[in-house]
N, C-alpha and C positions, 0 to 999 in steps of 0.2 A: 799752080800756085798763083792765087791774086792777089794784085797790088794792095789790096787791102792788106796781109798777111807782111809784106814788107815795109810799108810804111804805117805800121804803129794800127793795125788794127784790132779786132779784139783778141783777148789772150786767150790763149786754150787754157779751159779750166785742170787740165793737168800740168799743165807749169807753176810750179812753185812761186810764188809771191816773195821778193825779199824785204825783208823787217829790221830797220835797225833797231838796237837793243842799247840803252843807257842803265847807268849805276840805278835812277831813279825809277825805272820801271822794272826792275830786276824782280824775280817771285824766289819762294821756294825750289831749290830744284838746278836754278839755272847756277853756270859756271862762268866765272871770271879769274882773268890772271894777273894777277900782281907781284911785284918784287920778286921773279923769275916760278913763281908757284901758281899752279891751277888751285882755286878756291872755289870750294862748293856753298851755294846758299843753303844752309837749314834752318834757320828760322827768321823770323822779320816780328817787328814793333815796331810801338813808336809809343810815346814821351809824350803827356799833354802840361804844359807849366801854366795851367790855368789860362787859356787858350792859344799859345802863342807851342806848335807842333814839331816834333822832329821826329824822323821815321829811324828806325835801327836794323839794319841787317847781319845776322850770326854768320859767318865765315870759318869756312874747314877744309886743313889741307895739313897733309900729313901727321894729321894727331893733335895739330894746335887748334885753334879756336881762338877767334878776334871777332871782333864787333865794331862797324863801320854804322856812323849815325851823320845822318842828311839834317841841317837845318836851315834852314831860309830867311836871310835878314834883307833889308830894302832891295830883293829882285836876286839877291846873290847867294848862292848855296856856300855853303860851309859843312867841310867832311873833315869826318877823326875817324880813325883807325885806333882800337885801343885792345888789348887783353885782356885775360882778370888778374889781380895780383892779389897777396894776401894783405887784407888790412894790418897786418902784422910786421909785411913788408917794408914798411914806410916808417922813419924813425920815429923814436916816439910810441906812447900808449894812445893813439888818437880816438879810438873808440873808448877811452877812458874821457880824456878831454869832452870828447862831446855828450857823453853823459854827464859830464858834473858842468859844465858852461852851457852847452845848447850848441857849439860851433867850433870847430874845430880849430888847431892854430892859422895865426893871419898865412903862415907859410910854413912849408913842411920837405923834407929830406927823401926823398927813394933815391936807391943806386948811384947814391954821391950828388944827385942834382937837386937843387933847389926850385921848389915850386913855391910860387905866391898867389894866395890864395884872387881870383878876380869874380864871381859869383857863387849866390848861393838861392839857389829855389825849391819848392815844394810843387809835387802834381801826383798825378796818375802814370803810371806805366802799362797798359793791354799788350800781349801777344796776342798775332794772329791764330785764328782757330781757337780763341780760349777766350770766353766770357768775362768772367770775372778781370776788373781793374786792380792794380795794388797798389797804393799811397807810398810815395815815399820820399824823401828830402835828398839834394844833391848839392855836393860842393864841389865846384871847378876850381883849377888852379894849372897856370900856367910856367911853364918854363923855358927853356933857351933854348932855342932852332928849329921851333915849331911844337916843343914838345908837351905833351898835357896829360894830368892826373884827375880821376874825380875820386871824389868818396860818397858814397850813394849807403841811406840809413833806410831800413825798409820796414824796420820793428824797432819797438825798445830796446833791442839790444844783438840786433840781424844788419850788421855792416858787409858791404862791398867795396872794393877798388877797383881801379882799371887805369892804366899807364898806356900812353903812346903818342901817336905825334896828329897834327894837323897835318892831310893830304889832298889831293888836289885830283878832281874826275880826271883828268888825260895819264894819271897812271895806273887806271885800269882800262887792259885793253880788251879785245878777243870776250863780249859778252853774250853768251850764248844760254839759250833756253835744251835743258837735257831731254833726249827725244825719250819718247814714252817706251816702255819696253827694254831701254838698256839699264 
């Protein structure tokens, strides 16, 4: 063995390369653990609000299904962890409201907490591997201890929700890409 080989010479090309792996470069496929659960990626988007982007990753672990969305203001990321809930869920006929006004209340009731309403934008939403873009309008609204609701209008009369909180990359650890074949 030459000193080459111990002081940092070149690698044998069957030595595996290590790769760190962040929320942000995460694909299809790969696995991350949150809140004591392994979560699997299957699907990814992203949100254009007339050019200002946020990316969305679909999350699954044991039958649930959340949806964690990346957006970037002056250098800083900002993540939400959210579910779907029923627009039904939320006190209130809101999807009545926003057909007869254009906007939904300035603030609104799920699960006993108050949300007030703090933006509302219009864009495109694309998923990966699928051409076609869909229009659609969204309303944010925040609540107490991080917590947040959108209402997302996709048709005349094709409403979504989605309830959950603002969270922070260092609580997903362990981000791994699933090897091919299992």
């Amino acid at each position: 063995m030459g000193l080459r080989k111990w002081f940092g010479g070149r690698q044998d090309e069957d030595e595996p390369t290590y790769q760190e792996y962040s929320l942000s470069t995460m694909k299809v496929g790969f696995l991350v653990d949150y809140d004591l659960k392994t979560w699997q990626v299957t699907g990814r988007g992203n949100y254009d609000y007339e050019g200002y982007t946020t990316e969305e990753w679909e999350l699954q672990a044991d039958g649930q299904v959340c949806f964690l969305e990346r957006g970037v203001e002056d250098g800083k990321a900002y993540w939400t962890l959210t579910r779907a809930i029923g627009i039904d869920e939320i006190e209130g006929d809101i999807a009545a409201a926003i057909i007869a006004d254009g906007d939904p209340p300035e603030s609104v009731r799920f699960e006993s907490d108050e949300y007030a309403g703090s933006t509302s934008d219009a864009g495109l939403y694309r998923k990966d591997g699928i051409d076609a873009e869909r229009e659609f309008v969204n309303w944010s609204f925040e609540g107490e201890e991080g917590k947040v609701l959108f209402i997302s209008q996709w048709g005349e009369r094709d409403f979504a929700a989605y309830a959950g909180l603002e969270v922070e990359e260092y609580q997903f650890t362990d981000i791994l890409p699933v090897e091919e074949g299992t």
